[in-house]
N, C-alpha and C positions, 0 to 999 in steps of 0.2 A: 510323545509330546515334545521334549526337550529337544530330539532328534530334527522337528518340525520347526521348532521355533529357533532353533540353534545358528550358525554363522557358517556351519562344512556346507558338503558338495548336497546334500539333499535337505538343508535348513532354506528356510526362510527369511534368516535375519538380514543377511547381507543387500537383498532389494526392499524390506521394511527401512533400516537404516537408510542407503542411498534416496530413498524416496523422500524419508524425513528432511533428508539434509539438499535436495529439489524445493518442496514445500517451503524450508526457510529463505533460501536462495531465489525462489520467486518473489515471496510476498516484501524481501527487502528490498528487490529492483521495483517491484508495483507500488510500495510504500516511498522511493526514491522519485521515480516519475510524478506520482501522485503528490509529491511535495512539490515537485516544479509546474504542472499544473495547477494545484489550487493556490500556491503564492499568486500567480496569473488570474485566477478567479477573486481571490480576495482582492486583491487591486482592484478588476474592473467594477465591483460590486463596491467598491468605497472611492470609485471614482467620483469627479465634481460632471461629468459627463453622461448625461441620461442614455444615451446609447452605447455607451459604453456601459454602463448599469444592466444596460437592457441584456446585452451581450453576456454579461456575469450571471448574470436570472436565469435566463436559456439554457446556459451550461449546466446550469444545477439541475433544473427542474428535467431535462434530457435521461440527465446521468443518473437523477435519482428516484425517474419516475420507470423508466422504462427496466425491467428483469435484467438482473447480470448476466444469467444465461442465455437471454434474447441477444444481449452484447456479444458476449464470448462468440455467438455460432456467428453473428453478425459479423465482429471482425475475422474470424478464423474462414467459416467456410464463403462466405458472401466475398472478403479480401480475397483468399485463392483465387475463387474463381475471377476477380476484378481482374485481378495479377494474371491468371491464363488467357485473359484474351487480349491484354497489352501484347504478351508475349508472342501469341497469335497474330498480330499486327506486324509484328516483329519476323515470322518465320519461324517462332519456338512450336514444337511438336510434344502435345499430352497436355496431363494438368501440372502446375505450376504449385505445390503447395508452401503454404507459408510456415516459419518456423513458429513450432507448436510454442517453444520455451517462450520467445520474443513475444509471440500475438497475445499470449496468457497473460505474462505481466506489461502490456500495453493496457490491452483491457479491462485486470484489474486494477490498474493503473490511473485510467483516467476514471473509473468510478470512483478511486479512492480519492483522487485528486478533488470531486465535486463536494464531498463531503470534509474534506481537507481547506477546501475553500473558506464553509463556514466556522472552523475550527480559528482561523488566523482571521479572519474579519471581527469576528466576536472578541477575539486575544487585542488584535489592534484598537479596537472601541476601547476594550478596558483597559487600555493606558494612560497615564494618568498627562494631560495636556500641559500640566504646569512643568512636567520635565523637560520636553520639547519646547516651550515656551523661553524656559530659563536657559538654554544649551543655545538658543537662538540670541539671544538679549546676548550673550556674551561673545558671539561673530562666531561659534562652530561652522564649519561647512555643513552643507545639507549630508554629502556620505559619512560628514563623521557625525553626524546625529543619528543617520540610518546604522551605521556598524554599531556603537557604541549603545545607543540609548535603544533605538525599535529594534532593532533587529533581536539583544538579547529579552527582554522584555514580553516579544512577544513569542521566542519560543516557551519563557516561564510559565505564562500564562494558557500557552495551549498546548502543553505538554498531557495534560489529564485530562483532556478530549484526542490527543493526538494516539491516546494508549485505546480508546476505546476505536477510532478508529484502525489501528494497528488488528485486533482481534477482527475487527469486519474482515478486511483484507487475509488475514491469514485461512477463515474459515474458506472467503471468495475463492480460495488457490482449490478448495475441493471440487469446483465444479470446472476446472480447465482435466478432469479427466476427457471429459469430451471429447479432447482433442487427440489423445492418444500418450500425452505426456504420464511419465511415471511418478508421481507424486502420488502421496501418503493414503488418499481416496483409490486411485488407481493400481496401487501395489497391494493394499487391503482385496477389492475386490477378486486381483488376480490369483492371489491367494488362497482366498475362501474358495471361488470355483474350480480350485485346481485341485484342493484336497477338502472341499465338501465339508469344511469344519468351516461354518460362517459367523457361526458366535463369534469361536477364538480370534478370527483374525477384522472380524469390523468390531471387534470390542480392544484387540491391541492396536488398530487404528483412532482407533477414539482418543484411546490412554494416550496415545504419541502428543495427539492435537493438544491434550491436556497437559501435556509436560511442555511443549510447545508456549504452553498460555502462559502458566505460572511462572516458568523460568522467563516472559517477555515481560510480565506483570514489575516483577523483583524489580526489572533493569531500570523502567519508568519508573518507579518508587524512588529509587535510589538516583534517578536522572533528578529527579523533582527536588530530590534533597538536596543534590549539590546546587540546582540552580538557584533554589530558597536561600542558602546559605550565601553562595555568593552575593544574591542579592543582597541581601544584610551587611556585609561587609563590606559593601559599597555605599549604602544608608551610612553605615556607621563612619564612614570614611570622609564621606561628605559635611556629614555636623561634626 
């Protein structure tokens, strides 16, 4: 058993670990894009512009109605083949496939981005008007009322929606096996059907997810504390 689960020439650890360390690696880039998408959602969804509204609405309800893994095949295998027959066009010969790493966190990227949307629209609602107001009355520029006041403000505020979507996204990385990439789901399985112990190795995949969780849990906890505190020492600064 030890032999199996070990790190030498006939262990398993060494594609368990790289897998894990895939897994994180993705859901930070999908968590990255998904930040720069749904700031874009949140905006148009708090826009003074009804179509521009309308446009924010659409995004969400797209992204959060339709299966992740109807996305995933969507952009993965649906994009190839788009991309093979550009190429086609072009005088390229075969299929054309698209990178599994890149399509993964595109896709779960923009799902996270729809639900990241309402995460910083709700954050921005709960700001309090009279800061912005008072930062105005004094001749602030508008980007130093955006750096200074909204910007920190509403990462505070949606820092403890931004952890539960964090977990979505990381669990969403399990279904880009599909693509063939080796992440934590995909190394799990390889393993079980190689050596026929299926407990062992989708119950040491589990364990990973969960080590995964707790130790991303910590980091927000402790993200939330400093920004709490800073915020206070800014309150306190000010009276």
């Amino acid at each position: 058993m030890m032999a199996t689960l070990g790190f030498g020439e006939n262990g398993w650890g060494n594609l368990i670990l790289g897998a894990a360390c895939t897994t994180l690696l993705l859901s930070l880039v999908a968590l990255m894009v998904g930040a720069l998408v749904g700031s874009g959602v949140a905006a148009a969804k708090l826009s003074r512009h009804r179509p521009v509204r309308w446009l924010g609405d659409g995004y969400s309800v797209i992204f959060r109605g339709i299966p992740e893994l109807l996305i995933i095949y969507l952009f993965y295998f649906g994009g190839s083949g788009l991309v093979t027959q550009i190429g086609h066009l072009f005088g390229a010969d075969g299929f054309i496939e698209m990178p599994p790493f890149l399509i993964g966190a595109l896709a779960i990227g923009l799902i996270s981005g729809s639900y990241q949307g309402e995460v910083y629209r709700a954050a921005r609602l709960a700001l309090s008007k009279g800061e912005v107001e008072a930062a105005q009355a004094i001749g602030m520029p508008k980007w130093r009322i955006f750096q200074r006041i909204i910007v920190p403000q509403v990462v505070r505020y949606a820092l403890p929606g931004m952890s539960n979507v964090w977990q979505m996204s990381l669990k969403d990385s399990a279904l880009i096996s599909v693509t063939g990439i080796v992440e934590l789901m995909r190394a799990s399985q390889v393993a079980a059907g190689s050596t026929r112990q299926y407990f062992t190795f989708y119950l040491i995949g589990g364990g990973c997810y969960l080590v995964l969780t707790v130790l991303s849990n910590g980091a927000f906890r402790k993200a939330e504390k400093r920004m709490g505190r800073a915020h206070q020492s800014r309150t306190a600064a000010q009276h």
